[in-house]
Each structure stands twice: as structure tokens, then as C-alpha cells.
N, C-alpha and C positions, 0 to 999 in steps of 0.2 A: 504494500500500500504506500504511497507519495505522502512523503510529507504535509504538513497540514491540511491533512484529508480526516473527515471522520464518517463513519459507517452507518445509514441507515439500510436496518435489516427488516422487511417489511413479508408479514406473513400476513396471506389474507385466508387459510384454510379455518373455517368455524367461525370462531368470534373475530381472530383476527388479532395484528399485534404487531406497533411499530416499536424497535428496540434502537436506539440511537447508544452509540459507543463512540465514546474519544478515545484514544490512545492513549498511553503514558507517555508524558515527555521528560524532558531533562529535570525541570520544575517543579513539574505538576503530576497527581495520579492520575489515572486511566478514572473513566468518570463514565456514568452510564445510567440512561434515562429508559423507562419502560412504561410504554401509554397499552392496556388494551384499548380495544377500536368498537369493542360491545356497543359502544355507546355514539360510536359517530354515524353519519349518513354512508353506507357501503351499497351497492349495486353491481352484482357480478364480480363480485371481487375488488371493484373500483372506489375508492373514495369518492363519493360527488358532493359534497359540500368542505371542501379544506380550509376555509377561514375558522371553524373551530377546535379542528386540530394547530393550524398555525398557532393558534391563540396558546392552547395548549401547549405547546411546545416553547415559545418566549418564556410562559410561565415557569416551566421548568430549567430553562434557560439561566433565568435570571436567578433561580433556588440556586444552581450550581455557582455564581457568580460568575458564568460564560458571557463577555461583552463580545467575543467575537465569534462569527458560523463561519467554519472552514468549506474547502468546495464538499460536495457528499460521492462516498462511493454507494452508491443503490446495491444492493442483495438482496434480491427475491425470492421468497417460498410460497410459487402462486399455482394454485391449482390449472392454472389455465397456459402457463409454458408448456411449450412442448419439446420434444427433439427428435433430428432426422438424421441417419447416421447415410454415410457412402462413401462405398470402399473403391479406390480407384487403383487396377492392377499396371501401376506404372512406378517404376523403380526411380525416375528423375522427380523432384521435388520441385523444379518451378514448373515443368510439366503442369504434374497434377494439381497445383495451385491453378493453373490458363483453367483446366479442365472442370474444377471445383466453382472456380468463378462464373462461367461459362455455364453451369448449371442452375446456378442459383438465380444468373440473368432470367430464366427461364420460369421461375418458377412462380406459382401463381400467389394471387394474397400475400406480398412482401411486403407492401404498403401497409398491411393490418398490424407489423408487429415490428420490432426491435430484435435486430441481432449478433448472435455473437458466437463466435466458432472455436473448435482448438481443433489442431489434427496429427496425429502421430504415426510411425513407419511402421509398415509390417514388414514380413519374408517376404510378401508377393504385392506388395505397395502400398499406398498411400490411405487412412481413414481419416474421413471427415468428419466432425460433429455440428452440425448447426443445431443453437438455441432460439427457439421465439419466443419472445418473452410482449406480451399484448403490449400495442403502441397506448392505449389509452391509460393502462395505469402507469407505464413509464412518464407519460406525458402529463397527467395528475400529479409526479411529484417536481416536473420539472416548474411547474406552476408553486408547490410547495416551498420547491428551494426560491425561486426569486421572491418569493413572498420574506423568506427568510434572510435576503439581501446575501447569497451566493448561489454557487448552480450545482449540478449533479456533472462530476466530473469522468463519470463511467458508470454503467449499469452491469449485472450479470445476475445470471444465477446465483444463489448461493453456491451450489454444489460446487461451481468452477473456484469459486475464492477458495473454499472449505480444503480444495486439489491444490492448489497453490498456496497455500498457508503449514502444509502437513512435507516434511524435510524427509523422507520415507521413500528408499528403492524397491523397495520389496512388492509384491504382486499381492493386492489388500484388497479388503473391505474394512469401511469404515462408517459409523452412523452416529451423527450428529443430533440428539435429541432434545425438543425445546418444545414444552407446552403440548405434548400430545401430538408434536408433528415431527417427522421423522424424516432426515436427509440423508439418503445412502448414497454414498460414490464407491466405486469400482476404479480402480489405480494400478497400473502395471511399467513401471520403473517409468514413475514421476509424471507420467501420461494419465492425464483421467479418462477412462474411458466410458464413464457412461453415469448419470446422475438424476436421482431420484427423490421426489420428494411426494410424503402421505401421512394420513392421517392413520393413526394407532388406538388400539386401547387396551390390547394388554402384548406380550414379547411373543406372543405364539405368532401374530400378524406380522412382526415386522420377519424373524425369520422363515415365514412362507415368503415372504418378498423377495428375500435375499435367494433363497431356492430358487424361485421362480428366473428372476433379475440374472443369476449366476451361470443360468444352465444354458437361457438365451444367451447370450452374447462372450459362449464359452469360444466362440473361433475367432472373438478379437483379440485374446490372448495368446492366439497363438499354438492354442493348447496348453497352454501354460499353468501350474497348476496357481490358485490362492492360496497363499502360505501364512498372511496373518489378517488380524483383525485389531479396530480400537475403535474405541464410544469416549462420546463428551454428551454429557447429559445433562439436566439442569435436577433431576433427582436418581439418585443411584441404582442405577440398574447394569444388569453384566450377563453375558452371552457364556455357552461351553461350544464353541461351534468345530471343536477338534483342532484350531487351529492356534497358533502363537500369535500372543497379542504384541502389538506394535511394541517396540521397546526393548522385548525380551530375544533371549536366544533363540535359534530355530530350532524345531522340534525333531531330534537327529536320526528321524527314522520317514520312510515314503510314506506321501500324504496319502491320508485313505480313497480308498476308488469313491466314486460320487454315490452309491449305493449305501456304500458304509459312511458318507460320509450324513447324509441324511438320516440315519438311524441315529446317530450319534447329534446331528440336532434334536430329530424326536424328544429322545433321553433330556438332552438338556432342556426342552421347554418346559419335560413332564417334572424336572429335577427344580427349575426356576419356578413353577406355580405350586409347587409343595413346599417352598419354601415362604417363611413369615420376616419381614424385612426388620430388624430393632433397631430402634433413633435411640443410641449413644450420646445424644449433644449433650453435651455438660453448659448451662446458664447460670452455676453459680457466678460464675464474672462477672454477669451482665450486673452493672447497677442501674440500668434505667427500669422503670415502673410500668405494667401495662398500661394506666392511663395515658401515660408521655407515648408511648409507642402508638396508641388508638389517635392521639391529634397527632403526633407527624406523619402517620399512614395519611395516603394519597383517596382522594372521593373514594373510588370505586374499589378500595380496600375495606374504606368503615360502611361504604353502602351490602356489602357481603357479609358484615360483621354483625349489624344491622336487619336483616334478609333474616338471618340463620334464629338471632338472638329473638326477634320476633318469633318466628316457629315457637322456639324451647317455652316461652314466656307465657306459650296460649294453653298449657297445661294445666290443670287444677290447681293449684299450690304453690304454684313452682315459683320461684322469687329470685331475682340474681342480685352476687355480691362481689363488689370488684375488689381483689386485693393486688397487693403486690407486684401478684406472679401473675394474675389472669383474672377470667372474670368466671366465676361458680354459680353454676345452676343449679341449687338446691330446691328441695321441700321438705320443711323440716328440718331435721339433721343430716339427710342423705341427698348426697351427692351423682347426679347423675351426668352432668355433663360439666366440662370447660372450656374458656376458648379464650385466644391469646394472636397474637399478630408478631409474625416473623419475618426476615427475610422473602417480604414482600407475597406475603404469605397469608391465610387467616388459616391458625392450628387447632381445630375441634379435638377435642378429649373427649372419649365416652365411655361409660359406664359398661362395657362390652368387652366380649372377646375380640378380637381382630383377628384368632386365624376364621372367624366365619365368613372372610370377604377376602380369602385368601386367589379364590379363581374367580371371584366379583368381577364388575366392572370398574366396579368403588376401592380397588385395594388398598389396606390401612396396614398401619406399621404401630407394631409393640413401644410404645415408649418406655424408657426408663427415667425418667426425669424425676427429679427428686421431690415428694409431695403429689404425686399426682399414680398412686398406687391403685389408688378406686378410679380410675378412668384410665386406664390403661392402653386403651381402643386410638389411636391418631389418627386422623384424616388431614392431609394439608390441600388447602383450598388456594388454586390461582387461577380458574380458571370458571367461565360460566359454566363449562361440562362438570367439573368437581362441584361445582356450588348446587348442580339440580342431585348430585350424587349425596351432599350433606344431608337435602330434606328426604333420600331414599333411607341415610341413614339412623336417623333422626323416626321415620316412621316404624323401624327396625325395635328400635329402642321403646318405641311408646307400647309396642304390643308386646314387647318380653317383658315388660315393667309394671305391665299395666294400666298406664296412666290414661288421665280421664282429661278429655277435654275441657273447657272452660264452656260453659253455656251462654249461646247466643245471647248476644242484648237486644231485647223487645224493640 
């Protein structure tokens, strides 16, 4: 990435989500602004109202003390890019450039999108990748940034930045996960060769993807086998896909045939959903107070918080107490739920087992958190799909508990 350049990463799958990143410099830390989009005007994927995200974004602007917007590199995770691959059997490279160009001249609806290509060497010549990535939401933020008094200094996929970002000779797979949407690339000595992006809900989906993805586009490789794998995640998940994860040694024996090697994902999906996740974080350090943490959380944090606290509150008895550590939803002496705001996050505790939503769509994780032994149960909410999951979870609870609604007002 160019110097004074900073990153918008704009995912429009589901609710939606612009993630704006500045780098670290010599000075300054790396600094990072996260708006969902739930709440703006979207159409097709599109933004069509941006003077209140503009707005939005000054606002956050000005929190960081940013007086000044560098040009932007655009990254998009849009459901609506596509890609077209062609393999051209010519051994000359400006060749196949004349050849590649020469095609593209031809090709119909160019005008409808923005593009962008890479292309690397086989045994028997040359593969093309073209991206189309829709002209109109390109052109949506190009209107963003001059609103923002700079411009968009280059566009791409993610995937391709994701390929050039990752320092790795080796013949990989790699899945970058953020908010329930998933970006796989395929990489064969520093070539991407092919890039994906989807929506998830639990790991059994993302590796049929990778199956799928893997077996097609097994003769760009060369026949080559995939020797490793690595994930960046925005919550902790991990693959056994038979193969050596980035970073490590190679695994000093022949990769499994692709028969064995799918059996041996099987194993690990059935090995990853029998497993129960445990949140280790240790908070005694922290000395701010949930109250402080509920006013500097951003609207659409305390409006989820809000959302959820309603639900709990419409039960017979039920009364909430804010301390400290979180806010307690009791009746009586018994404690049935909690909930706290983290890392941009809203953290429901409940009075529950968690491995019951172990192969859920709602998966929770065992906390260990010190005081919070009767709520054991964790959900972390960032998302509108987690947030319709809280009130699934939430209804879960009022029929194993018993609890009695509050009766209508006349």
C-alpha cells in the first residue's frame, strides 16, 4: 500500500459494513473506525443516500483527532463481483498480454463494471484473471471520497490485496474471516489464483467451499499439490484440513490423495462442532466500569444493548442492576442473565448450558470470567444476524426457567 493511503474495506453481504483502517506510522498508531451500514439507505448492494454516512464518518473522524483524509485504497466484499479466468497457450508474455487485451476489447457489459486483473505463467502458458467489480458502487464511493475532500486512489477486491499483503511461496489456502463473511484465496508461489468471497454460519460451509473451490481449479496449479493453510479471523476459529499451517514446517510425508484428503476434513468439521469454545479473557485489569463502557459505545452498540435489555425486562419480576462488571438481570435473588459491552461487542451471559448450541446457528462459548459462574452461557453480539440469535436465545431460556411474561396493559 502507498504511503498516505488509508483502506476502506466495504462489505455489502447482509447488513453490511464499512471498516476504514489507517496504518501505523512513525508517530502515530494504526487507528480504525467500524460503521455497520444496518442503518443506512442500501439498494442492491449500493449505498444511495451517502451524505449520512459522510456525516458519519467526519464524526468519527474528528473522535480520532484525524484533521486530515489521505487518498483511499477501496477493498470490496460484494456479492455482486464476479471473475473470469483465460488460459492463453502461449509461452511469450507480451504475446499473451496483445491476446488478453484483445479479448477483453470484445467483451460485452464492460461499461457496467470496474476492472482489475493479475495473471501468472503456467507449463503451457499464460492465465488471466479478470475482476468486475459493479461501476455503480465503485462510483458511490468515488462520490464518498470527494465529499471527504480526497479520492479513491485504486479499487480491488479484497481477495487480491489479502494475495499481496500475505509474504508466503508455498501452494495455500487461506480464509480471511470478518462478520460472518468469508474470503478465501487460492495462492500458488505468490500468484493468486483465484478468490472468493461468502457468506457463513457455521465451518462445515466454509470447508465444502474450499472442496468445492479446490477440486475446480485443480489444473491451475499445475497439478500441484496445497501444502498449507492460515485464517485471520475476527473471532477464533481453526481448521484440521490435513495440511501445514502457514508459518510452520512442512508436513515431511506425501500429501494425502484428494479422497483421503476429504475424509480427513469430514473428521475435522465433525471434531470442530463437538467441540465447546472457552473465553479465557482475564478483565481483572480493566478498570473502567460498565457504565463508562455503555456511553462511549457507538448508537448502534447501546441500541442492541437496549433491543436485548428490553426482551429480558418484559418478564414477571425480572429487574436489572448495573454494577461494576455488567448489568444483572435478576428476580429476586436469582440471576438469570448478564450483559456487558466489549470490544465492540454487546456480551450476553446466561443462565445456561452452552454446549446446547454447540451445532446451533447461535454458537456460545463457556466463559470463565471471574463472578459470572451462574451465567456461564456467552453469546457475543456484533452483528444484526447475532442480535435476532440473542432473542432465539433468550426464548430458550424463558421456557427452561419458566418465566412468565409480564401482562399486557389495558
Amino acid at each position: 500500500m502507498a504511503q498516505n493511503q488509508c483502506i476502506f474495506e466495504y462489505c455489502n453481504f447482509g447488513k453490511g459494513y464499512l471498516r476504514i483502517f489507517f496504518p501505523e506510522k512513525k508517530n502515530n498508531a494504526a487507528k480504525e473506525i467500524m460503521i455497520d451500514l444496518e442503518d443506512y439507505s442500501m439498494e442492491n448492494g449500493v449505498i444511495t443516500k451517502i451524505e449520512p454516512l459522510v456525516d458519519r464518518i467526519k464524526f468519527e473522524l474528528k473522535k480520532l483527532d484525524l484533521l486530515f483524509m489521505p487518498s483511499i485504497l477501496l477493498l470490496l466484499r460484494c456479492e455482486e463481483t464476479y471473475r473470469t479466468t483465460l488460459a492463453l497457450p502461449v509461452k511469450n508474455g507480451w504475446q499473451a498480454k496483445m491476446l488478453y487485451n484483445k479479448e477483453m476489447k470484445a467483451r460485452a457489459n464492460k461499461d457496467e463494471f470496474y476492472t482489475v486483473n493479475n495473471s501468472y505463467k503456467r507449463t503451457v502458458g499464460y492465465t488471466f484473471n479478470t475482476y468486475y467489480m459493479p461501476k455503480n458502487i465503485v462510483e458511490s464511493f468515488l462520490k464518498i471520497a470527494k465529499q471527504l475532500g480526497t479520492e479513491i486512489g485504486e479499487a480491488m477486491p479484497f481477495g487480491m490485496y489479502l494475495c499481496d499483503s500475505l509474504d508466503y511461496d508455498n501452494n495455500y489456502v487461506f480464509f480471511h474471516i470478518r462478520r460472518k463473511v468469508c474470503t478465501m484465496i487460492l495462492s500458488s508461489e505468490r500468484n493468486l489464483i483465484t478468490s472468493y468471497d461468502f457468506e457463513f454460519e457455521n465451518t462445515r460451509e466454509i470447508l465444502n467451499k474450499f472442496l468445492l473451490v479446490a477440486s475446480k481449479h485443480e489444473f491451475e496449479f499445475d497439478r500441484k499439490k496445497i501444502t498449507h493453510y492460515g485464517i485471520s479471523a475476527d473471532d477464533p476459529i481453526d481448521f484440521k484440513l490435513g495440511l501445514s499451517k502457514l508459518g510452520d514446517a512442512s508436513v515431511a510425508i506425501e500429501a494425502p490423495k484428494k479422497t483421503e484428503l476429504q475424509q480427513s476434513m469430514a473428521q475435522s468439521i465433525q471434531q470442530k462442532t463437538d467441540e465447546l469454545e472457552v473465553d479465557w479473557e482475564n478483565y481483572d485489569d480493566d478498570t473502567t466500569i460498565f457504565s463508562k463502557r455503555y456511553a462511549d459505545a457507538n448508537a448502534i452498540l447501546r441500541n442492541r444493548y437496549d433491543a436485548i435489555s428490553k426482551v429480558l425486562l418484559n418478564y414477571t419480576g425480572m429487574k436489572c442492576r448495573i454494577t461494576e462488571q455488567s448489568a444483572v438481570f435478576h428476580i429476586n435473588s436469582e440471576v438469570y442473565a448478564r450483559m456487558d459491552i466489549r470490544n465492540a461487542r454487546v456480551m450476553l451471559y446466561l443462565a445456561t448450558n452452552p454446549e446446547k448450541y454447540i451445532n446451533s446457528r447461535y454458537p456460545c462459548a463457556l466463559t470463565k470470567r471471574k463472578g459470572f459462574d451462574g451465567t456461564p452461557c456467552l453469546y457475543r453480539i456484533a452483528t444484526a444476524f447475532r442480535q435476532e440469535g440473542a432473542f432465539t436465545l433468550i426464548e430458550d431460556l424463558v421456557t427452561e426457567k419458566g418465566l412468565v411474561p409480564k401482562p399486557e396493559e389495558e
